[in-house]
MARMIDO-675891 format. One record per residue (C-alpha): residue in one letter; x, y, z. Coordinates in steps of 0.02 Angstrom, whole numbers, padded with zeros to 5 digits, always signed. Example, Ala and Ser with C-alpha at 12.3 -4.5 7.8 and 13.67 -1.06 7.14 Angstrom:
// residues 2
a+00615-00225+00390/s+00684-00053+00357/
This chain:
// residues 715
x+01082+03271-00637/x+01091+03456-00617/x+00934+03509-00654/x+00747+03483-00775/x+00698+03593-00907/x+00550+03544-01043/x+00606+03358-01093/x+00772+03392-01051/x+00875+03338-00940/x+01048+03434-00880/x+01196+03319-00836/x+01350+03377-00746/x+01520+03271-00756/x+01631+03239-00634/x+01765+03343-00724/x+01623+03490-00727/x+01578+03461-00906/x+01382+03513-00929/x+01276+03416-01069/x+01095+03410-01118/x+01009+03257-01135/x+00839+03209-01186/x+00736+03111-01045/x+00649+02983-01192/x+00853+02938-01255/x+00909+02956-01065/x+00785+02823-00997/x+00819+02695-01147/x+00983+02695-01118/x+01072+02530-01110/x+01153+02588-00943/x+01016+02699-00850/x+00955+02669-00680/x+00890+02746-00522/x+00998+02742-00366/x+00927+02749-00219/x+00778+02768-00239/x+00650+02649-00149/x+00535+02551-00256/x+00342+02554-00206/x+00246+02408-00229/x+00127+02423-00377/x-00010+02313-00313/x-00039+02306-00141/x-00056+02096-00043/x-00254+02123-00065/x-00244+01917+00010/x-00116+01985+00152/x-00219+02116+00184/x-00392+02014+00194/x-00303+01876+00304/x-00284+02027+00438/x-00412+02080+00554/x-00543+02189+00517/x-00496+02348+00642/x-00315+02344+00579/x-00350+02319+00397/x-00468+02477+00410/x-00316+02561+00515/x-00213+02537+00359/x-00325+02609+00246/x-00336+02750+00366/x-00151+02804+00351/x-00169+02772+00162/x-00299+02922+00158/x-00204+03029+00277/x-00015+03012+00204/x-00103+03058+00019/x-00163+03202+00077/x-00010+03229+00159/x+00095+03224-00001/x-00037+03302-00124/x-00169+03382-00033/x-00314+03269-00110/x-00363+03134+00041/x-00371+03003-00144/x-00221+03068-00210/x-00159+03134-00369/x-00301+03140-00491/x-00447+03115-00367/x-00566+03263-00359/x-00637+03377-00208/x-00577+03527-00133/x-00395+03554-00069/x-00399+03611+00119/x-00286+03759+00136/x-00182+03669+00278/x-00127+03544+00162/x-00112+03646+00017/x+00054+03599-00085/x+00061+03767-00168/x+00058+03855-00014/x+00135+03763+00119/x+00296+03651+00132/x+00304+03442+00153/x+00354+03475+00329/x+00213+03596+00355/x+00085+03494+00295/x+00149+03350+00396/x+00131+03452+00576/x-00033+03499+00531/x-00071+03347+00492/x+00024+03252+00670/x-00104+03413+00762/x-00262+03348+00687/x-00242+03163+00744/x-00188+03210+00904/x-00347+03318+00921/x-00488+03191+00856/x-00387+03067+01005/x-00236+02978+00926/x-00091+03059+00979/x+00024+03065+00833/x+00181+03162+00798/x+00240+03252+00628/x+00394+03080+00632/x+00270+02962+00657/x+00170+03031+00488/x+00350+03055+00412/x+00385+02863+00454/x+00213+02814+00390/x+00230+02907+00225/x+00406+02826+00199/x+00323+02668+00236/x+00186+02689+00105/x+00324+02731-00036/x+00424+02567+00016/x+00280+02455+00013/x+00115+02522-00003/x-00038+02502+00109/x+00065+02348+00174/x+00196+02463+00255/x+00038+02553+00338/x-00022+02385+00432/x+00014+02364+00626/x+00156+02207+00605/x+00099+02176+00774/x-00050+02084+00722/x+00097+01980+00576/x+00208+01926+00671/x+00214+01717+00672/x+00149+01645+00838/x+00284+01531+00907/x+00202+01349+00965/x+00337+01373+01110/x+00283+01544+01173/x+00391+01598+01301/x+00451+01400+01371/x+00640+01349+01405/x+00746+01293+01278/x+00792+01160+01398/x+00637+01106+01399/x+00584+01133+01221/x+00726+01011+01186/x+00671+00890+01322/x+00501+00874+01260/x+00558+00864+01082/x+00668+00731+01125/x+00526+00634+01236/x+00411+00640+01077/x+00523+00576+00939/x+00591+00444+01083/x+00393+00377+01099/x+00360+00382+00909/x+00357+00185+00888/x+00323+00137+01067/x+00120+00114+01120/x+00035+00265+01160/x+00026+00338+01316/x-00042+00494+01419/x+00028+00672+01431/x+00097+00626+01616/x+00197+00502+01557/x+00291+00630+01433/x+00301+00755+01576/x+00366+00599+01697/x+00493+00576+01538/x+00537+00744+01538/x+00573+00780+01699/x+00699+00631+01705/x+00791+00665+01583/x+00822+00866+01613/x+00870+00793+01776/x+00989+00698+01704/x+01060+00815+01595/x+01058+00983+01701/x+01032+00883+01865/x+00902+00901+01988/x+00780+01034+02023/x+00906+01151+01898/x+00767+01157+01754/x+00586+01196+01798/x+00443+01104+01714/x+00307+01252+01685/x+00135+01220+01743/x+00025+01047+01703/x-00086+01163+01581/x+00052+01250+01505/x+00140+01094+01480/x+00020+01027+01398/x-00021+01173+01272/x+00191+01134+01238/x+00193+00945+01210/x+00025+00985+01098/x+00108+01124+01007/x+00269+01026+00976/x+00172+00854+00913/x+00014+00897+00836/x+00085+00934+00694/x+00232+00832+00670/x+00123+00678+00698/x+00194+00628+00861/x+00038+00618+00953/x-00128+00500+00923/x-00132+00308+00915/x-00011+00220+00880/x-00066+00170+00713/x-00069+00358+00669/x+00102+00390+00711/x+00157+00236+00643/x+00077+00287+00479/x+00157+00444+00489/x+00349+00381+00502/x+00325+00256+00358/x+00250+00410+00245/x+00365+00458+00111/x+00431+00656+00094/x+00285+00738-00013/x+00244+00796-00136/x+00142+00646-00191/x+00125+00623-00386/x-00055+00535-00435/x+00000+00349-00527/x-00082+00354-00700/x-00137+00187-00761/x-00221+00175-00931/x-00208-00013-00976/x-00262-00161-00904/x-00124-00247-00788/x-00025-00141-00805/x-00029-00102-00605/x-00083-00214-00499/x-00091-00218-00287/x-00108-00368-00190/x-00118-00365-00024/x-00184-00509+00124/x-00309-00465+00284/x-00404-00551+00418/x-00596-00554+00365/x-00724-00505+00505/x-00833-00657+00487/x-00815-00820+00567/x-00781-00970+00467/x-00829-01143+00523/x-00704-01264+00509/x-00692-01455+00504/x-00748-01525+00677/x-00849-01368+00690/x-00687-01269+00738/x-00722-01081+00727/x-00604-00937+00671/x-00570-00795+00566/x-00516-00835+00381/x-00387-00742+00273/x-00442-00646+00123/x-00301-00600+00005/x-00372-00520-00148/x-00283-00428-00309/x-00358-00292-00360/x-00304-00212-00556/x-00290-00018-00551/x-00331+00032-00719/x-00514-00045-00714/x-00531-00076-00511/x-00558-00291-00563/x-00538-00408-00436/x-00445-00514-00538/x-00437-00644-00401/x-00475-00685-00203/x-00418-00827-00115/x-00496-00874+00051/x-00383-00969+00190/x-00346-00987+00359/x-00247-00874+00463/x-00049-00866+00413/x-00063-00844+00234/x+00101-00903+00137/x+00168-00860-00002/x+00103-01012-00089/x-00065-00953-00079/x-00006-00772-00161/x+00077-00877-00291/x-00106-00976-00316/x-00171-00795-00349/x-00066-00767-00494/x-00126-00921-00561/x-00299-00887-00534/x-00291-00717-00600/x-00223-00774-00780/x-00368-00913-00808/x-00543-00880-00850/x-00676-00886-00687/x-00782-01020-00742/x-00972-01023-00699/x-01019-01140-00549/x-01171-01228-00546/x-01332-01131-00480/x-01261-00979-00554/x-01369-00876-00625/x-01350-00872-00838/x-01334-00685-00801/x-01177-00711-00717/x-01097-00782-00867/x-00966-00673-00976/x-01080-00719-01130/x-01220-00609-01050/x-01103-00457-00978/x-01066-00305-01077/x-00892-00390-01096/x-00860-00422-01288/x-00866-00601-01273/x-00879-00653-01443/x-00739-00564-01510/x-00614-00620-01359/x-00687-00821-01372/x-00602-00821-01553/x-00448-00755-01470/x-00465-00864-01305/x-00548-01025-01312/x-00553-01047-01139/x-00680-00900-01119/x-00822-01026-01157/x-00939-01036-01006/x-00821-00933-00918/x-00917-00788-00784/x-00917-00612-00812/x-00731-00595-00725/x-00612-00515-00829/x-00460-00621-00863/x-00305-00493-00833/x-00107-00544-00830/x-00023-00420-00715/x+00132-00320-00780/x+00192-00246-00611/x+00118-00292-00439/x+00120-00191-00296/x+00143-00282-00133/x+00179-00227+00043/x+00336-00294+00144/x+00268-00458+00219/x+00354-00606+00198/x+00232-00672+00088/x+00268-00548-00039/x+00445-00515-00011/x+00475-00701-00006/x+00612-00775-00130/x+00488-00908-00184/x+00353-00763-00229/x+00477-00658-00319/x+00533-00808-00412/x+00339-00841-00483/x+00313-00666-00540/x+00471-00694-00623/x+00410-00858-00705/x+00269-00776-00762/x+00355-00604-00804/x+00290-00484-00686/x+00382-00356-00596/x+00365-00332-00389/x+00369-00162-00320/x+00371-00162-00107/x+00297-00008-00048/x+00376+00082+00091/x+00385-00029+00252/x+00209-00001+00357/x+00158+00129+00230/x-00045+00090+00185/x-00069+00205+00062/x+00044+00181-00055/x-00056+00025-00090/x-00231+00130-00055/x-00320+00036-00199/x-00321-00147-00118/x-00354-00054+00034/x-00473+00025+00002/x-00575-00118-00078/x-00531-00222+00076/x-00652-00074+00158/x-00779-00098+00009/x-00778-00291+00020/x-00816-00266+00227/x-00968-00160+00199/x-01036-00240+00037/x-01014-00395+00054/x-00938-00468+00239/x-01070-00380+00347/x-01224-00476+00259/x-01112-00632+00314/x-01203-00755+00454/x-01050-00731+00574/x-01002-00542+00541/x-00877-00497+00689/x-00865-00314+00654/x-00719-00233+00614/x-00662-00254+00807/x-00715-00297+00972/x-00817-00122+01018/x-00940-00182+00861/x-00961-00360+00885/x-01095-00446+00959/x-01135-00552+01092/x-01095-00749+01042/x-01048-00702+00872/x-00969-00884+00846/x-01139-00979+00867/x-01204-00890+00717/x-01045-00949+00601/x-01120-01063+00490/x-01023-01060+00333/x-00892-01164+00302/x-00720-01110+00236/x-00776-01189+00082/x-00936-01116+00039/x-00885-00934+00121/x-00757-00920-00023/x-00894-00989-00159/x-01000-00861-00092/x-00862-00719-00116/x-00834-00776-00310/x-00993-00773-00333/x-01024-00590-00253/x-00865-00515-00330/x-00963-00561-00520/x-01112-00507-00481/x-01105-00363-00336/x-00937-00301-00400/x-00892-00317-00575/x-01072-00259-00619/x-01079-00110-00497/x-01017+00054-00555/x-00861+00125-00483/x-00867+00331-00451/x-00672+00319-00511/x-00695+00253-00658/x-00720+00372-00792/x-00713+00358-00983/x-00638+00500-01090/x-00783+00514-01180/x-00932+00516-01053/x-00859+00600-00905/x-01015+00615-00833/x-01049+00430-00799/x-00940+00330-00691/x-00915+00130-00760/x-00922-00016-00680/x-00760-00135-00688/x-00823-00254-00841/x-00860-00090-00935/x-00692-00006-00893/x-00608-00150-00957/x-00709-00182-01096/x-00666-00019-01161/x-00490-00029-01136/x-00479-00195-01191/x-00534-00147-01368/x-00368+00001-01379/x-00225-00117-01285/x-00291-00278-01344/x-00295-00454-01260/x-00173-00598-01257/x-00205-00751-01169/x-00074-00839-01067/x-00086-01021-01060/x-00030-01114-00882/x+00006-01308-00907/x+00067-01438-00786/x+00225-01375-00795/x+00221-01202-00750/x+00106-01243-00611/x+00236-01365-00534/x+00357-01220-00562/x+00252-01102-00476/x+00264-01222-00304/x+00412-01205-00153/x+00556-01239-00201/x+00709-01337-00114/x+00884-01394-00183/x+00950-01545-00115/x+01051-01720-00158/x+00985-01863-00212/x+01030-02000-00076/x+01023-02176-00045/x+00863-02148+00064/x+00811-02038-00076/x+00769-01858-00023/x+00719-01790+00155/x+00623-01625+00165/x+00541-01586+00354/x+00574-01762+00428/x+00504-01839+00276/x+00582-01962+00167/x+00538-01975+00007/x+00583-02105-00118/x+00536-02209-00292/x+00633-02295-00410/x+00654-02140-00543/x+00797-02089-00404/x+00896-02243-00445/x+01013-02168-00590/x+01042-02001-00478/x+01078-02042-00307/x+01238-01966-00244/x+01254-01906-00410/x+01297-01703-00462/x+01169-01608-00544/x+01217-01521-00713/x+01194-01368-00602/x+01346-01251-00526/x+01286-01305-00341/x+01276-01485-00378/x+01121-01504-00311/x+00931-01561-00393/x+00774-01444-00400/x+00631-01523-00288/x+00450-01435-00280/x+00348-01470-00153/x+00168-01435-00106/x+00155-01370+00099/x-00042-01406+00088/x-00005-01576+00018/x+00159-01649+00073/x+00130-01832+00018/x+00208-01802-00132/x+00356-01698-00225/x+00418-01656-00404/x+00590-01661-00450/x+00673-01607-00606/x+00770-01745-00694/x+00862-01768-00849/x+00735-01828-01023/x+00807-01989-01031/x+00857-02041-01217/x+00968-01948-01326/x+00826-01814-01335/x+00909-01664-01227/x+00794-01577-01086/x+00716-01596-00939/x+00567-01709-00851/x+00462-01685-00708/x+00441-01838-00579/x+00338-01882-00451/x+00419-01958-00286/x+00297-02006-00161/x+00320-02014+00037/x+00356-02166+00090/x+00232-02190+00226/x+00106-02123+00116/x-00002-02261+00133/x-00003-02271+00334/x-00069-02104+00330/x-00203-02095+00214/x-00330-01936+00295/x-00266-01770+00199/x-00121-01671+00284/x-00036-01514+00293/x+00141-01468+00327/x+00057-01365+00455/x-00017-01512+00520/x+00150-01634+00526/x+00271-01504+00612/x+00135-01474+00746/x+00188-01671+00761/x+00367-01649+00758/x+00340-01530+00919/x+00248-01658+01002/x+00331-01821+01001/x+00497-01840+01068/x+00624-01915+00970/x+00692-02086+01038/x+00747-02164+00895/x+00856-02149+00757/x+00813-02034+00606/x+00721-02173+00518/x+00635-02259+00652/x+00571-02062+00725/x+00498-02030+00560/x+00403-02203+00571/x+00340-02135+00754/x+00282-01974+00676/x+00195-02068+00547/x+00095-02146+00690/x+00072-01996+00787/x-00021-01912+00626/x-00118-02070+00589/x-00183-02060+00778/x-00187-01882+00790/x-00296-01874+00617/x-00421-02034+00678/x-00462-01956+00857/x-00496-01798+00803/x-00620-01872+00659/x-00680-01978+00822/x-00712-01808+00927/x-00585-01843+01037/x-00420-01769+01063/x-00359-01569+01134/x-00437-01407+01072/x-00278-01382+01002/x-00275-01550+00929/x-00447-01566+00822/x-00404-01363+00761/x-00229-01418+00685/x-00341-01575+00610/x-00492-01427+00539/x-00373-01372+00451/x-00281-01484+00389/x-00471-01577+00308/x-00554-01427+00283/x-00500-01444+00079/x-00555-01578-00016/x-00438-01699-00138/x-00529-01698-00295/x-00494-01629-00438/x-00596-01479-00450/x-00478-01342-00459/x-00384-01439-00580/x-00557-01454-00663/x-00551-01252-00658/x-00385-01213-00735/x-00414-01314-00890/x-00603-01278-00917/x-00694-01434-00821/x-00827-01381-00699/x-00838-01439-00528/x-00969-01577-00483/x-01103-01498-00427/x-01108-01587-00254/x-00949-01570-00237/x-00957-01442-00047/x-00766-01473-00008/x-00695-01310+00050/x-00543-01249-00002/x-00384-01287+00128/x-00277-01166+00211/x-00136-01167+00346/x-00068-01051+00480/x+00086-01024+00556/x+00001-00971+00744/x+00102-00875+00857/x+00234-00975+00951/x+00265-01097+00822/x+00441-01151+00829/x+00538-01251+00711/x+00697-01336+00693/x+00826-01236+00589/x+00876-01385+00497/x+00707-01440+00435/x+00602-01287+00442/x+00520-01274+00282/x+00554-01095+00250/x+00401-00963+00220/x+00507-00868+00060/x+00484-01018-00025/x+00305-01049-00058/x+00217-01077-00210/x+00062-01148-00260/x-00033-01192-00436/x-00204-01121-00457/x-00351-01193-00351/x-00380-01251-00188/x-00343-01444-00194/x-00191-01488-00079/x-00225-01679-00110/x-00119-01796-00208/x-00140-01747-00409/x-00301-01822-00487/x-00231-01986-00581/x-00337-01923-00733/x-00214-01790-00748/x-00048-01860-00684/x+00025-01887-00841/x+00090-01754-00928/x+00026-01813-01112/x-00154-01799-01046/x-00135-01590-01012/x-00222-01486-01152/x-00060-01392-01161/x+00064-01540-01160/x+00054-01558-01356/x+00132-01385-01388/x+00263-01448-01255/x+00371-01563-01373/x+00521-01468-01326/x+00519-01543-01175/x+00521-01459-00982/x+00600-01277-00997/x+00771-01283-00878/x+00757-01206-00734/x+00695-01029-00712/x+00805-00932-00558/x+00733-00804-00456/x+00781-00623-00511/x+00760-00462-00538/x+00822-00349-00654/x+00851-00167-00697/x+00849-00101-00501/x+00824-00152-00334/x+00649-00126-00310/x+00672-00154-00113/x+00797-00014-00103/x+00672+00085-00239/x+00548+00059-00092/x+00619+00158+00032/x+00646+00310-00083/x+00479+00313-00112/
């Protein structure tokens, strides 16, 4: 470009050749651009700029005035009125000029400046604006390290990610740490640890942020916390996500004997409506039966128990209960508890949950199992956080409240533990109609009145009316499919399962005999609360093709005739020495648990003693659960807590008997006794008559489409 003239623009060749141009075709040209030239920012950081401190913001819009005036005389700029002062006049004195003068009069009102520094400035301005103009000074990123060693840096670093998992500990034990192993490394005395206080301000700097200091809960919590970001889950139908999840209650329980201790509370909890669509109460060392007793619970209707209030009942809620009883006949004098079959539960990495025997019931029952992340609590923050809501609504108002640990409790908070196991989880039922299913939840919202937050029963009844409601029947089978399971031969003795023998003429035809299955071996279901008695699948006899359920007793069932748990009978094994042969020990064990059972009910016997006996009597052996799942109530007088079982720490069991925790199951209820005879037979079950095909084969534990164990970790 040679020269300007009017719109035109002059362009010499490289060959000499002069042409005229005109600057509206030159600047749409395909191929025009500036070469360098720097490009000025158009709008200056205004939220840089504001982040900055007040002095050196103003100092920025300082220059700004002064380099304008610099370049057009005007202290605004172009197109800004007021007088030109004649130092700075364009017109009559040059860029460089105007710059000195400029450099003099800073110098004289006390900053010393020279006519580069305003050159520097003004390129500055051009490059980047009032940004360019800014003392960096004030920018530049503090380091959390300052001025430290690398060596140490490292060491510290090191020390930190070393201590992640281990218990917490003070700051001199990282500097003790540290010290030993530059020692080690450089040798000794070679690297210098700086000051206490400046070591401190490091290790601080370093872990603060990275979650490496804090309890050990918090750093725990930290590791197991998946790379964000974190998407919301969106749940808009009923079952469709549901988290279950287990947890010591803070009350005190009283036990059989008047044993006291802290009962179990595992609870499911439905995302799309916040329903808890089922709590069981037990002991301490909840198994995976019990989770699979949930599932049960969770698909039958709550039934109302007597000295409920009518108000309680679904009839009265704002549930649609006459449009669901034509649907569901089992809804009749059921409570205000929704009745909601899961779709996908969300379970932490306990071997309750991540049992084989669990896994195989949601399979039964066609339910998907997601683990969350191993220790990770909030990616199951619904249960959680009703855990928290069931503590303050409903646990604190308990006679026996603990607190949530030992800084809250009381003095001689046993002696005011009056509630049985029993009657504590009859009063949670009853609390979880009326206190939570009624109460309105801040997170529930509908589309159409945003404004007012639901309670459970009204989220669901609204969703209930768009995804619809279909009832899932449970019979006699599936709840004998939903107990342990354990494949064995048939022998002469019959079949052995934890030192017990059990045996009954059905066995006859199939002892020693091959199972139609690949292993050879016979499905056996047994009940750890109740282990008097097993199921095991057999061949229909007749021509009629398909399979039977039958009961084989234990065959010292009638020596011991006070209820029993497995718990109960390896706490046994452990305690009387075998001296016999395999027959003859079981015989002494038999007599062991008859004594053991009569002097505890006599008030005799070791602490230890007359708690494995609470337990093992603190459920009844009637049939009121059964009573429950197909629409009987309860008798009224009936008080018979509900029975649990606990592994305690230090239990040991022998490898070849141990009747393993993954494979637990359970059918609805809390009755661990021998099956009522009323219902024994299978042609007395409501659902039996729709069961003419005969026992489905067996069901094997699976799941399908991806691992959701490995899914788990890349969560």
């Amino acid at each position: 470009m040679a020269a300007l003239a009017g719109g035109q623009v002059r362009l010499v060749a490289e060959d000499g050749e002069v042409a005229a141009v005109l600057m509206s075709l030159l600047f749409t040209g395909a191929g025009f651009e500036v070469l360098d030239v720097p490009v000025g920012s158009g709008v200056p950081p205004l939220g840089l700029l504001e982040s900055l401190p007040e002095a050196v913001r103003e100092q920025a819009f300082a220059w700004e005035r002064h380099v304008r005036e610099v370049e057009t005389g005007l202290p605004g700029g172009a197109g800004s009125d007021g007088p030109v002062r004649a130092e700075y006049d364009p017109d009559a004195r040059t860029l460089a000029q105007r710059e000195e003068a400029k450099a003099a009069e800073l110098s004289a009102a006390g900053r010393p400046t020279s006519a580069v520094t305003v050159r520097r400035m003004r390129a500055r301005y051009r490059r980047e604006g009032v940004w360019g103009l800014v003392d960096h000074r004030t920018t530049r990123p503090r380091s959390v390290v300052g001025r430290a060693d690398e060596r140490v840096v490292d060491a510290v670093r090191e020390v930190l990610e070393a201590g992640r998992e281990r218990s917490g500990g003070t700051l001199g034990r990282v500097r003790l740490y540290t010290e030993r192993l530059l020692a080690e490394r450089y040798g000794q005395g070679t690297v210098v640890l700086p000051s206490v206080s400046a070591f401190n301000r490091l290790v601080h700097g370093l872990g603060d942020g990275r979650g490496l200091l804090g309890s050990a809960r918090q750093r725990q919590w930290r590791t197991a916390r998946p790379a964000p970001p974190f998407v919301p889950t969106t749940v808009m139908a009923p079952g469709e996500l549901v988290m279950m999840d287990s947890t010591e209650l803070d009350a005190f329980a009283v036990l059989d004997d008047g044993v006291v201790e802290r009962p179990e509370l595992t609870i499911a909890v439905d995302v799309a409506t916040r329903t808890i669509c089922g709590a069981v109460v037990r002991a301490k060392g909840t198994r995976s039966v019990d989770a699979a007793e949930l599932l049960a619970r969770m698909m039958v209707p709550a039934p109302m128990r007597p000295g409920w209030s009518e108000a309680l009942a679904m009839e009265a809620s704002v549930i649609p209960y006459e449009r669901l009883l034509s649907v569901d006949a089992r809804l009749k004098g059921a409570a205000a508890r929704p009745v909601i079959t899961p779709q996908t539960i969300v379970v932490d990495q306990g071997n309750v949950f991540v049992s084989s025997s669990f896994i195989a019931a949601c399979d039964a029952l066609g339910i998907s199992v997601q683990p969350t992340p191993p220790g990770n609590g909030p990616a199951k923050g619904h249960v959680e956080r009703t855990f928290s809501s069931i503590k303050t609504l409903f646990v604190q108002h308990v006679a026996g409240y603990t607190g949530a640990h030992t800084g809250e409790r009381g003095r001689d908070v046993e002696s005011e533990a009056v509630w049985t196991l029993g009657q504590l989880n009859e009063l949670l039922q009853e609390w979880i109609v009326c206190g939570w299913q009624e109460r309105e939840h801040d997170s529930l919202r509908h589309p159409m009145m945003p404004r007012r937050a639901l309670s459970p029963n009204e989220m669901w009844a609204a969703l209930v009316s768009v995804c619809g409601y279909v009832p899932v029947p449970l019979g006699r089978e599936d709840y004998i499919e939903l107990l342990p399971v354990k494949r064995q031969k048939i022998n002469d003795y019959g079949i052995r399962i934890g030192y017990r023998t059990y045996d009954a003429k059905v066995l006859n035809p199939y002892r020693r005999e091959r199972s139609a299955s690949a292993d050879g071996l016979w499905e056996i279901h047994y009940d750890p609360h109740a282990p008097g008695l097993v199921w095991v699948r057999l061949p229909k006899p007749g021509p009629s093709r398909g399979w039977v359920w039958e009961e084989v007793p234990w065959i010292h069932q009638t020596l011991v005739t006070a209820p029993f748990t497995d718990f109960t009978w390896q706490h046994i094994r452990r305690t009387v020495a075998r001296r016999t042969d395999r027959a003859g020990h079981e015989h002494d064990l038999a007599l062991a648990l008859r004594d053991l059972l009569e002097r505890a009910a006599a008030g005799h016997g070791t602490r230890r003693e007359k708690t494995v006996t609470a337990r093992a009597r603190s459920g009844g052996t009637g049939g009121e659960v059964w009573g429950i799942l197909y629409g009987q109530q309860p008798e009224p007088e009936s008080d018979e807590p509900e029975l649990e079982l606990e592994h305690e720490e230090g239990d040991v069991f022998d490898d070849e008997d141990e009747e393993s925790e993954e494979s637990g199951f359970l059918a609805d209820g809390g009755v661990r006794g021998v099956w009522p005879p009323e219902l024994s037979q299978p042609g007395e079950f409501p659902t039996d008559a729709a069961r003419k095909g005969g026992v489905p084969g067996p069901r094997r534990a699976q799941v399908t489409v991806y691992d959701p164990f490995e899914e788990s970790l890349r969560w």
